[in-house]
Residue, then its C-alpha position, 0 to 999 in steps of 0.5 A: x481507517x482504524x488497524x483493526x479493521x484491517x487485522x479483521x479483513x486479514x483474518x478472514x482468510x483463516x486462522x494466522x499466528x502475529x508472525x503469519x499475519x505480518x507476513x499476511x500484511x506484507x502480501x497483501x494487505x500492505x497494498x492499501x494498508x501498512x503497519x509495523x510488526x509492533x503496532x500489529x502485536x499491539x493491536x491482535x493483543x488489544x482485539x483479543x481482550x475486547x473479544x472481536x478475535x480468539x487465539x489458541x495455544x499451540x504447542x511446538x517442539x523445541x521452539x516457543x508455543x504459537x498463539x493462533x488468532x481467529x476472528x469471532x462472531x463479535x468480530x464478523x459482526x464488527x467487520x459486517x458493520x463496518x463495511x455498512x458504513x461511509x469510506x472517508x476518502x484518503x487524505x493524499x500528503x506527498x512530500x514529492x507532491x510538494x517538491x515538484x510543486x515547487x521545483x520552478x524555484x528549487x533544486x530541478x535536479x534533485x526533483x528529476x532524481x526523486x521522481x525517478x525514485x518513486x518511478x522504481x519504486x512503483x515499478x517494483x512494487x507493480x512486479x511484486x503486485x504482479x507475482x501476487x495476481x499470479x500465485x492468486x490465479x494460481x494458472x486460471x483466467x481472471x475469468x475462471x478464477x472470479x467465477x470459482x474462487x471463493x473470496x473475490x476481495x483480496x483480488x479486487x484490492x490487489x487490482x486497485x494497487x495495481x492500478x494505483x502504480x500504473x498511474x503513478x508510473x505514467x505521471x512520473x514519466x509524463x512529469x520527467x519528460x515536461x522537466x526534460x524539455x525545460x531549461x534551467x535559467x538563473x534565477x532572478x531576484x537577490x539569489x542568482x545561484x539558484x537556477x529556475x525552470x523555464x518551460x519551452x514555447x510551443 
């Protein structure tokens, strides 16, 4: 998925300035979509001479003019077509992923630690995730606020990565807990120093 179409999907909750939609991103978006402030000014700038996006000089006091940026029809129209057309399924590349493939002949400990890394991590961003929910909800049941609120994606998206942390909480747990019940045994071959896993019976 191109940036754009993620800037586009941001800018549909209103107007925003390149330091609002960083922010905007960081709130939000970052659940499924991630990006540097660099790439984004690059990107509102590019949107804005193809027409997709407006922006309008703000004046301030003692301080830089703000440029607000807005989609336009064309970009409505963009985003409306692009929501017709197939999703490409993510493409998963976890260097973790690999690490644990090939902890019966690696380093078992630094596995251990990197997967416990990546359970805090997953566990902080659920509770960000979670702060998130709640300023949405802003006090309504989910029920209530589906019912009223005006846009229902932003909530839809934010449960996806919710889901997709609890997931990887659970796997992280379960992986910890087969690695804790393996023993380590030298390693066979020429290079005896290298222990290797050899899980229990059962």
């Amino acid at each position: 998925m191109a940036l754009r179409y993620a800037v586009l999907a941001a800018l549909l909750e209103g107007e925003a300035s390149g330091y609002d939609m960083a922010k905007r991103f960081d709130a939000s978006v970052a659940n499924f979509w991630t990006t540097t402030p660099q790439q984004l000014y690059r990107e509102l700038e590019r949107m804005e001479v193809e027409g997709v996006i407006s922006a309008r000089l703000v004046p301030q006091e003692r301080r830089p003019t703000k440029r607000l940026f807005t989609l336009t029809e064309a970009g409505e129209r963009e985003l409306s077509a692009f929501t017709a057309a197939p999703a490409k399924p993510a493409a998963l590349r976890d260097d973790l992923l690999i690490k644990v493939q090939a902890v019966d002949v690696g380093d078992p400990a630094a596995v251990v630690a990197a997967v416990r890394e990546r359970e805090e991590w997953s566990r902080a961003k659920l509770a960000r995730y979670d702060r998130l929910r709640a300023r949405l909800l802003d006090g309504r049941t989910e029920a209530e606020f589906l019912a009223s609120d005006d846009r229902i994606g932003p909530y839809l998206t934010l449960m996806g990565g919710r889901e997709l942390e609890e997931a990887t909480i659970r796997w992280c747990e379960r992986t910890l807990a087969v690695l804790a019940a393996s023993t380590f045994v030298p390693a066979s071959g020429n290079d005896r120093s290298r222990p290797r896993l050899r899980r229990p019976h059962p």
